[in-house]
VMD Tcl script that draws the C-alpha trace (Angstrom):
set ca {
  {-88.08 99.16 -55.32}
  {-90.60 99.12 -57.95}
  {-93.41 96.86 -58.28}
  {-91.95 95.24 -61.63}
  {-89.07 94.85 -59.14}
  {-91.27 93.04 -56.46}
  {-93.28 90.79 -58.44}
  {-90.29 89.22 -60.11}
  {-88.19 88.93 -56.94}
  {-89.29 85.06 -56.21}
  {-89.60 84.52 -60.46}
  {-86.77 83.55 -62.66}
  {-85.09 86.92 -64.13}
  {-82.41 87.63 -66.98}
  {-79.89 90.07 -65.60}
  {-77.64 91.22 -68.62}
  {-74.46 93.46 -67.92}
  {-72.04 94.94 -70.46}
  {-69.10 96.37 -68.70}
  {-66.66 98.41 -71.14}
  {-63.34 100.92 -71.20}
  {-64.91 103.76 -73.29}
  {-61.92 106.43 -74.16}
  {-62.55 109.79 -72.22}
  {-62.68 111.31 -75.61}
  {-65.60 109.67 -76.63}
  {-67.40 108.90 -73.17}
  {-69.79 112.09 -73.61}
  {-71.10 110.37 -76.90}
  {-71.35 106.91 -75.13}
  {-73.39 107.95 -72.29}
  {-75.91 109.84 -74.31}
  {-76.26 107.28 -76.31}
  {-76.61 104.55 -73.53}
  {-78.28 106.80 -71.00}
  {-81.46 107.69 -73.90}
  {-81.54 103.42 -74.57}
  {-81.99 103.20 -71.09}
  {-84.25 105.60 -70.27}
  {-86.34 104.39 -73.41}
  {-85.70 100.32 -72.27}
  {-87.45 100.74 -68.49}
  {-90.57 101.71 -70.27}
  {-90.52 98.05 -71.62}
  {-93.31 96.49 -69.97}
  {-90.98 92.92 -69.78}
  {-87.86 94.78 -68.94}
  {-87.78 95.26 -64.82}
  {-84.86 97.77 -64.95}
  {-82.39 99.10 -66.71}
  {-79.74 101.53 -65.56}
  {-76.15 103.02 -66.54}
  {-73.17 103.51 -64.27}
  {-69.94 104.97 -64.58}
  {-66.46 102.98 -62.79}
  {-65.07 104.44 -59.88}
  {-62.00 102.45 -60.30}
  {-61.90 103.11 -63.78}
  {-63.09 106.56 -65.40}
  {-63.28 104.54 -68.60}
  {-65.54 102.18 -67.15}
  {-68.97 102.05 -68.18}
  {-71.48 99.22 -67.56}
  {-75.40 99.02 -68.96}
  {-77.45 97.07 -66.94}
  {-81.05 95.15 -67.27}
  {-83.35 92.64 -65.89}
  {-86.12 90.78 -67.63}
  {-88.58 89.13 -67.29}
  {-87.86 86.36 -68.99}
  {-85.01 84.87 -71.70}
  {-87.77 85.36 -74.84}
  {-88.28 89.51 -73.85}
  {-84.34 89.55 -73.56}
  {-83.91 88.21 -76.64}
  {-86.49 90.00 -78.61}
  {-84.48 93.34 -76.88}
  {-81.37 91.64 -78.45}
  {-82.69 91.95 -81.97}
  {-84.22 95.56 -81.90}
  {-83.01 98.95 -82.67}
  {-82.13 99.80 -79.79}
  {-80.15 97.05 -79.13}
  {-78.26 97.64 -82.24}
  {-76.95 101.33 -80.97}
  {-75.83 99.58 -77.85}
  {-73.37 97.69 -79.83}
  {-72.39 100.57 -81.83}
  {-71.61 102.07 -78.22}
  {-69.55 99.01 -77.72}
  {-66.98 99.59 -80.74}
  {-66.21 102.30 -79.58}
  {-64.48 100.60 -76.81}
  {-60.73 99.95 -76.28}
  {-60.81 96.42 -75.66}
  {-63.06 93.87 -75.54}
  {-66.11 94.24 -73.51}
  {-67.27 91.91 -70.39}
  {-70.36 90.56 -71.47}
  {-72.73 88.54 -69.06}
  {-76.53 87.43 -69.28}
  {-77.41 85.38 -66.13}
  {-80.50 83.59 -65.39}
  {-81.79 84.56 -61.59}
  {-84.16 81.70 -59.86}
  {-83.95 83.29 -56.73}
  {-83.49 87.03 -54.74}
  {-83.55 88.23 -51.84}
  {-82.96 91.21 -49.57}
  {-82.34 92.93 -46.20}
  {-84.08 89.57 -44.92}
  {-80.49 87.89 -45.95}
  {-78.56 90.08 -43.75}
  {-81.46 89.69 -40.98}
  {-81.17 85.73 -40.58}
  {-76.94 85.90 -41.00}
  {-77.35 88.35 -37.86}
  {-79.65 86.22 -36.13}
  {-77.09 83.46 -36.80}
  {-74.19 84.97 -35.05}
}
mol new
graphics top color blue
foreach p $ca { graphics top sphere $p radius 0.5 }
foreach p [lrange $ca 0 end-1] q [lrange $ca 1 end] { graphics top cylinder $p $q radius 0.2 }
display resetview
């Protein structure tokens, strides 16, 4: 985990997900395209991560997915360049694309799993 990661686990966060059904033809283009936005987004110094994964359950699956620090950094993202050649990506998909932006007040981890076990 990074430290961006740890100092905004107990701080409200902006997770944003786009999950789309690229055609195989094109999915070469789409993930150079989404994997260079990525790689250029986590150097963002509001943007706690970004990454790109491919569906298992879907070949034509591909979701983008960031965290921010806060809803003004997300926005500003929303309204740059970069941001623009996401949604180019996103024509290109077959149907319409699951879009989410969710505000996080609170995370945790393995000490979740800890207390449920204690609990048993």
């Amino acid at each position: 985990m990074s430290q961006r990661q740890k100092d905004h686990r107990e701080k409200s966060v902006i997770h944003s997900t786009i999950r789309m059904l690229i055609p195989l033809g094109k999915q070469s283009e789409a993930i150079d395209i989404l994997g260079s936005i990525c790689a250029q987004t986590q150097c963002e110094p509001d943007c706690i991560s970004a990454h790109l994964y491919r569906g298992v359950d879907d070949v034509r699956a591909i979701m983008v997915e960031e965290r921010w620090t806060s809803n003004e950094h997300i926005l500003q993202h929303l309204q740059s360049d970069a941001y623009r050649r996401i949604l180019m990506v996103v024509e290109m998909a077959e149907e319409p694309p699951k879009i989410r932006f969710d505000k996080i007040e609170h995370s945790s981890g393995v000490e979740m799993i800890e207390k449920a076990r204690r609990e048993i």
